[in-house]
C-alpha positions as CSV (number, residue, x, y, z in Angstrom):
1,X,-5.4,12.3,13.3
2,X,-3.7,10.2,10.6
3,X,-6.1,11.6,7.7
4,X,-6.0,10.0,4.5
5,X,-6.7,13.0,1.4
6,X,-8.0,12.1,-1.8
7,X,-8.6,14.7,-4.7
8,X,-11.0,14.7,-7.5
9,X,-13.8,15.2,-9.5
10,X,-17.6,13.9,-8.0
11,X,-19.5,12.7,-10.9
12,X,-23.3,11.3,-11.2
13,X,-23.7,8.0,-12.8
14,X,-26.9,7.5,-14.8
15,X,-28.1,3.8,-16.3
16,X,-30.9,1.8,-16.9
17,X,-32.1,-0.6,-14.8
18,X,-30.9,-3.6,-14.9
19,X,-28.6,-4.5,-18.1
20,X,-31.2,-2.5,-20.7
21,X,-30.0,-0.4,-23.3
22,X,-31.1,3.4,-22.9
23,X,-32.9,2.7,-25.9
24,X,-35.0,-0.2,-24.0
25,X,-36.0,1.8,-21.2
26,X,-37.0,4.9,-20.0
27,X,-36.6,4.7,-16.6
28,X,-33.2,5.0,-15.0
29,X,-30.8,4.8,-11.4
30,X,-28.2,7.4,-10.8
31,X,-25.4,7.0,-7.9
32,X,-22.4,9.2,-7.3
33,X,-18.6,8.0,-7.6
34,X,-15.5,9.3,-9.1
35,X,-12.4,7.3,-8.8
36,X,-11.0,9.6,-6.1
37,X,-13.8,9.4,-3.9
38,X,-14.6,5.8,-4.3
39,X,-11.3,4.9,-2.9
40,X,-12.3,7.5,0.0
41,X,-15.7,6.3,0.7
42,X,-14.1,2.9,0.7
43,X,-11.6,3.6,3.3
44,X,-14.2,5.5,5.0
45,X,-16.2,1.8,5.5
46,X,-13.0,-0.1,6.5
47,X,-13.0,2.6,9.8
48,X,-10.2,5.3,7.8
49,X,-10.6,9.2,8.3
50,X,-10.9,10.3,5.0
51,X,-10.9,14.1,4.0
52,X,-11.7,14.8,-0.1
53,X,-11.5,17.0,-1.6
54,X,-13.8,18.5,-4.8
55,X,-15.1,21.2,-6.9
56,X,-19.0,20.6,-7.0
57,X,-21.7,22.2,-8.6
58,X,-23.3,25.2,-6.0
59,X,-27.0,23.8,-6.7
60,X,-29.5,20.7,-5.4
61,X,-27.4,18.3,-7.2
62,X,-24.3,19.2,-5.8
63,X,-26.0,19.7,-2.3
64,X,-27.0,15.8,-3.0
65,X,-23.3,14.6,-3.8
66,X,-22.5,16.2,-0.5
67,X,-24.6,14.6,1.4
68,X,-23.8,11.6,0.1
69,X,-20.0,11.9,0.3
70,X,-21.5,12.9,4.6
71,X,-23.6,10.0,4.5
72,X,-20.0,7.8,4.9
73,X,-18.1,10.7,7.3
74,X,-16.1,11.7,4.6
75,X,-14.7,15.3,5.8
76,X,-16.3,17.9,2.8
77,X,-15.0,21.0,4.8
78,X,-12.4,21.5,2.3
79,X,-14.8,21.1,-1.1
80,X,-15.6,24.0,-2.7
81,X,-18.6,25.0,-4.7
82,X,-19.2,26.2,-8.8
83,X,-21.6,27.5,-11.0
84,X,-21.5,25.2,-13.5
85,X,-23.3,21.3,-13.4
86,X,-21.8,18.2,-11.7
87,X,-20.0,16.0,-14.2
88,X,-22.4,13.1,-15.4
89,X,-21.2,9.9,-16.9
90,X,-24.0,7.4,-18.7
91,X,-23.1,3.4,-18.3
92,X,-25.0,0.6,-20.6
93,X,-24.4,-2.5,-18.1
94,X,-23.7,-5.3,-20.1
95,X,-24.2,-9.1,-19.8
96,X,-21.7,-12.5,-21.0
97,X,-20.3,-11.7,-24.2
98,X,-21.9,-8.2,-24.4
99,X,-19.2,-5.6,-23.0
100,X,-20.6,-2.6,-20.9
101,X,-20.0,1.1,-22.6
102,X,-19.6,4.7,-20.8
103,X,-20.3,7.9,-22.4
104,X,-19.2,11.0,-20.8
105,X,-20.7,14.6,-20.2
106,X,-17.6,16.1,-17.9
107,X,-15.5,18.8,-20.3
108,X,-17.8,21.6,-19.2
109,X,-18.4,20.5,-15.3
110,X,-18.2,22.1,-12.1
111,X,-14.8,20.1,-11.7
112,X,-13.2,21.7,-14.6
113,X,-13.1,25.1,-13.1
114,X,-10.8,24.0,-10.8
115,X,-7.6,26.3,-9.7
116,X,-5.0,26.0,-7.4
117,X,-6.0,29.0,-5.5
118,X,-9.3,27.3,-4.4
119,X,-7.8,25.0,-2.3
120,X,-5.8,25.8,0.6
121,X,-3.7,22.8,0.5
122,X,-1.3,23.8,4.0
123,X,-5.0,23.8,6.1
124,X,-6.0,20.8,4.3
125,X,-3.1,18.3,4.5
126,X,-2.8,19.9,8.0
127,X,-3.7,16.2,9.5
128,X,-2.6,14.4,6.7
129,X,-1.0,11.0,6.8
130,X,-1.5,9.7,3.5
131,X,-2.6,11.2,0.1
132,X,-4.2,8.8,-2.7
133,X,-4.0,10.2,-6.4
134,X,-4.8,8.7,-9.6
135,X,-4.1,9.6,-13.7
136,X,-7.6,10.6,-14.1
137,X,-7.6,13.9,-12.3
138,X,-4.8,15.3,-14.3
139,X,-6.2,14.2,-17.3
140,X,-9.6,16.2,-16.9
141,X,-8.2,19.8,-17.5
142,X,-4.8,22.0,-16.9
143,X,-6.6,23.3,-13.5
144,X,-6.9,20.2,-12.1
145,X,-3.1,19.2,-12.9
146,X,-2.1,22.1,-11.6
147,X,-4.2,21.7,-7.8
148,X,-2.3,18.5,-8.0
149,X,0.6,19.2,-8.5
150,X,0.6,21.5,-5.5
151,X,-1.0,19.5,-3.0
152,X,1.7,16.5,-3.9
153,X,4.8,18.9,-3.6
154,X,3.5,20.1,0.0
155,X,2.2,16.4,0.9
156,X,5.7,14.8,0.2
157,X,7.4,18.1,1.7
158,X,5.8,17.3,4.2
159,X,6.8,13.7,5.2
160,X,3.6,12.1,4.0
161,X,3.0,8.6,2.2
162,X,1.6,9.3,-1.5
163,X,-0.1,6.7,-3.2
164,X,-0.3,6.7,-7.1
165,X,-2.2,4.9,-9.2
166,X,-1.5,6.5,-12.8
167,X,-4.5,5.2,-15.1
168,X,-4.3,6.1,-18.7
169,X,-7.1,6.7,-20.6
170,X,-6.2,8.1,-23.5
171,X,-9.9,10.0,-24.4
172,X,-9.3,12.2,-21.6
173,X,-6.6,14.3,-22.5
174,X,-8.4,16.7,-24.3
175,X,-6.5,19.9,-23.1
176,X,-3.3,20.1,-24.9
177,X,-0.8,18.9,-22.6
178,X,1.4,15.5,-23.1
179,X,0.0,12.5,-20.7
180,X,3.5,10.9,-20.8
181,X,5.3,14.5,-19.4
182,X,2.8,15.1,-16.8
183,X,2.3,12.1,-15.0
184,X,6.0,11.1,-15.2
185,X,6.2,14.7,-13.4
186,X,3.6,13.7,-10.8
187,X,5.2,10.2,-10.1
188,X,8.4,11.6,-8.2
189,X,6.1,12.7,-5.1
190,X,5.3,9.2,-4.9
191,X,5.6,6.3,-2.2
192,X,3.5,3.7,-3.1
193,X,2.7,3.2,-7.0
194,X,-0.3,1.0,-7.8
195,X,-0.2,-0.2,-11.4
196,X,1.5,-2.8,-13.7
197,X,3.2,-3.5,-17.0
198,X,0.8,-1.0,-18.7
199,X,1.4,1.7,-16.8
200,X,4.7,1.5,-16.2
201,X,5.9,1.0,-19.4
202,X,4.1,4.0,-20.6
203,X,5.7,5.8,-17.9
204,X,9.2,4.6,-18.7
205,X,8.6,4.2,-22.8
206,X,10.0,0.5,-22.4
207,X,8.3,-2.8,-23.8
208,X,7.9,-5.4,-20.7
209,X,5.8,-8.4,-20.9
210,X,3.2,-9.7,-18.5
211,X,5.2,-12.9,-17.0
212,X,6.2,-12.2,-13.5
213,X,9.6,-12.1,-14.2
214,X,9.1,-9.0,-16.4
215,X,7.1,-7.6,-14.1
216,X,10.2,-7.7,-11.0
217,X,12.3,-6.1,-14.1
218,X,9.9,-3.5,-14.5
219,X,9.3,-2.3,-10.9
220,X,13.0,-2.4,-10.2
221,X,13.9,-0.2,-13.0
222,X,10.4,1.9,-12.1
223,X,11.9,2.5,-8.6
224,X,15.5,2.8,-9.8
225,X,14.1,5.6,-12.3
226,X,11.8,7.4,-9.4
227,X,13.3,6.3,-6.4
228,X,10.7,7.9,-4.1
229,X,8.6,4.8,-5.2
230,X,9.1,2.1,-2.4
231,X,6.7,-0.4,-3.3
232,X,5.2,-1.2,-6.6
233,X,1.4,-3.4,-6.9
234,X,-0.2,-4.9,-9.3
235,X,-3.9,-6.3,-9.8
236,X,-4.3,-8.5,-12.7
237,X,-8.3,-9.2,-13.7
238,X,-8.7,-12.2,-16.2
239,X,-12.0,-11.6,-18.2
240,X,-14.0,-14.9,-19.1
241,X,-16.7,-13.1,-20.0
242,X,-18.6,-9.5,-19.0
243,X,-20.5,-11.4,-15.8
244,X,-17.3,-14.0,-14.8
245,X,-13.9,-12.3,-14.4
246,X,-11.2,-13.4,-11.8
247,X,-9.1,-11.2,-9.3
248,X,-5.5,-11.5,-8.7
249,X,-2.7,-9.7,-7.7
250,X,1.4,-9.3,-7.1
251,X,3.8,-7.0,-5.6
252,X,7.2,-6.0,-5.6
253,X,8.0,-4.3,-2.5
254,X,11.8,-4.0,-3.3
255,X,13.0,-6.8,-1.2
256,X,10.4,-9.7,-3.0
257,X,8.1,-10.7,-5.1
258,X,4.6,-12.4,-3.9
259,X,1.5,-13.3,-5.6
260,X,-2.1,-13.8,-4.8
261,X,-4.3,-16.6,-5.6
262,X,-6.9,-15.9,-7.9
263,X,-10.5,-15.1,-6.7
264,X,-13.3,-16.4,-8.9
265,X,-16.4,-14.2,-9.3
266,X,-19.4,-16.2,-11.7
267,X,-21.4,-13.4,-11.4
268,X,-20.2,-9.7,-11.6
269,X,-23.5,-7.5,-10.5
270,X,-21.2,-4.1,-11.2
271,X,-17.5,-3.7,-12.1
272,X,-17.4,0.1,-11.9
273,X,-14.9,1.4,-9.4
274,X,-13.7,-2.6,-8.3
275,X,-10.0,-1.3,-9.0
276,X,-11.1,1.7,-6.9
277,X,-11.7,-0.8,-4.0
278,X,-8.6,-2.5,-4.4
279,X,-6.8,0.9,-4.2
280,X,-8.6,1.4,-1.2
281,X,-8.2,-1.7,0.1
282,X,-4.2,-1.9,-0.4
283,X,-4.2,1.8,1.7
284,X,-5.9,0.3,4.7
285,X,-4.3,-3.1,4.5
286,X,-0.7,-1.3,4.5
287,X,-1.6,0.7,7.4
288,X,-2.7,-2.6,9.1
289,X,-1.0,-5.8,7.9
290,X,2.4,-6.6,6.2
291,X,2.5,-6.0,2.7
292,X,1.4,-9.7,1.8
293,X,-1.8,-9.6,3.6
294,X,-2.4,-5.9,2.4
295,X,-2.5,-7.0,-0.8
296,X,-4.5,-9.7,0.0
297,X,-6.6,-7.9,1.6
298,X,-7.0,-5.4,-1.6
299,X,-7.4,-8.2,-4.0
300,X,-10.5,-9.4,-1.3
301,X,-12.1,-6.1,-1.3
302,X,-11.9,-5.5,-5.5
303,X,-13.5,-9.1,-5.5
304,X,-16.4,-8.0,-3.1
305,X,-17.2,-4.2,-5.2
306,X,-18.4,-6.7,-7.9
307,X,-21.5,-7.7,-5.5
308,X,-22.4,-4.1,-5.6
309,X,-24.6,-2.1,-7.5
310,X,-22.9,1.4,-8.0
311,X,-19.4,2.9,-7.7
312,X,-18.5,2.3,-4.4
313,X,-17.3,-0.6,-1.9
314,X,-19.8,-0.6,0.9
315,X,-17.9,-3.2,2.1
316,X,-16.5,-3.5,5.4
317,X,-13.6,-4.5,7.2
318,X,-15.2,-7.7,8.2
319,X,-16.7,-8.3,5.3
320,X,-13.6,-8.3,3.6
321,X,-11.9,-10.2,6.1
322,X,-14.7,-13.4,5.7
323,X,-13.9,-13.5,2.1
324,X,-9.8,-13.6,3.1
325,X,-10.7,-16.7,5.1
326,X,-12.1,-18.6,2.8
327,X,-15.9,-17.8,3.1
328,X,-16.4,-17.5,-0.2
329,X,-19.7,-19.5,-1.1
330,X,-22.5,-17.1,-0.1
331,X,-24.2,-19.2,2.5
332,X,-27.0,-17.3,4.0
333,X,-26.0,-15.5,7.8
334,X,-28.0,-16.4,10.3
């Protein structure tokens, strides 16, 4: 059935409307994301069979993020339930020179609680094809590392493509263990590795600049140092201000080095989970297309998440194709 797994925590966003300060408003929105199930509800609306899989809390809130996750045919058959709330993040949206800020409520969730005997990963990854992780989930607690790192050994045991995309975000690691040791540990069960100079030189404790040619360096000695990684991309955002940021991206697929054009967005209605899209967008695209117009494709679809209020791409296949063709002016459809 070719079923794409993704792993990690659901969490509720709450804001103001609009780009107010909590302290300008009392009323609020809330959606559900998570980095993990962004790029599955994503792939979900480019026509992918996605399973994820979740710890979530066993009340109305939790019955809600279900339903929502349903709401896109995500497969939930494999998420199990806790006693304890859903995590909850709070975002202050901001405008031009004002940068947005996140605070969030997640060391205590439903999420954390997490153990590897809660998820039977062999019945699980039984129609696996690809598995998408990401350096958030093994930040969060030991738990969660651990379910991991089980579900990759088995995945890669068992033939399957593994995508990683190893954010760093250094307020996470709360739980004692080294960021550096574990996620270099998690990186050798991995295929495709989406990420650039940042990453990888915190990976490989090395000092590569942004030029391109660095960035060829880098991959090849990233693959040469874990050579389950075949194929190694980058997205690169240029911020001109909070609402006008540009999209671009490169690649390094082992035999050569392409770049995207950029894409220009004026006006950025929501940046949360746009590298999420582009994630998701490089997994379909590489199923799909050559590795070129995958990562166009990607770059398209992180462009597009900016349109949308919320964590997730409701973008489709066609939508994202239109943009790839040059249809990028907004005319009205008739």
């Amino acid at each position: 059935m070719n079923q794409i797994i993704t792993f990690g925590e659901v969490l509720m966003r709450i804001s103001p409307l609009g780009n107010r300060k909590f302290m300008q408003s009392n009323a609020v929105e809330f959606y559900f994301g998570g980095t993990e199930v962004n790029v599955g509800i994503s792939i979900a609306n480019f026509g992918g069979n996605v399973k994820h899989i979740s710890c979530i809390s066993n009340d109305f809130i939790g019955d809600t993020a279900i339903s929502y996750l349903n709401k896109f045919d995500l497969d939930t058959s494999a998420i199990v339930r806790s006693g304890r709330p859903l995590g909850v993040y709070f975002l202050e949206v901001g405008a031009v020179m004002r940068p947005s800020s996140i605070s969030y409520n997640r060391s205590h969730s439903s999420f954390s609680e997490i153990l590897p005997e809660m998820v039977n990963w062999q019945k699980s990854l039984e129609n696996g094809h690809w598995f998408h992780w990401t350096g958030i989930t093994p930040a969060l607690c030991k738990g969660a590392k651990e379910t991991l790192k089980e579900g990759l050994a088995l995945a890669r045991k068992k033939g399957m493509i593994i995508s990683a995309d190893p954010t760093y975000r250094s307020g996470l690691w709360k739980y004692g263990e080294n960021a550096k040791e574990v996620l270099t540990d998690l990186i050798q069960y991995s295929t495709i590795f989406i990420g650039g100079i940042n990453e990888i030189n915190e990976l490989l404790d090395t000092n590569y600049m942004y030029s391109n040619d660095d960035f060829i360096k880098a991959s090849k000695h990233l693959i040469a140092t874990y050579p389950s990684i075949e194929k190694v991309f980058d997205k690169i955002r240029t911020s001109i201000n909070s609402s006008w940021h540009k999209i671009k991206a490169r690649m390094w697929n082992g035999i050569e080095f392409k770049e995207t054009q950029d894409l220009d967005i004026t006006h950025v209605v929501d940046r949360i989970g746009t590298g999420d899209a582009f994630a998701a967008g490089l997994i379909h695209g590489l199923q799909k297309f050559n590795d070129y117009k995958a990562m166009e494709f990607a770059s398209a679809a992180c462009a597009i998440k900016h349109t949308y209020l919320g964590d997730v791409n409701y973008a489709n296949e066609k939508d994202v194709i239109f943009i790839l063709e040059g249809n990028t002016t907004g005319r009205l459809n008739r």
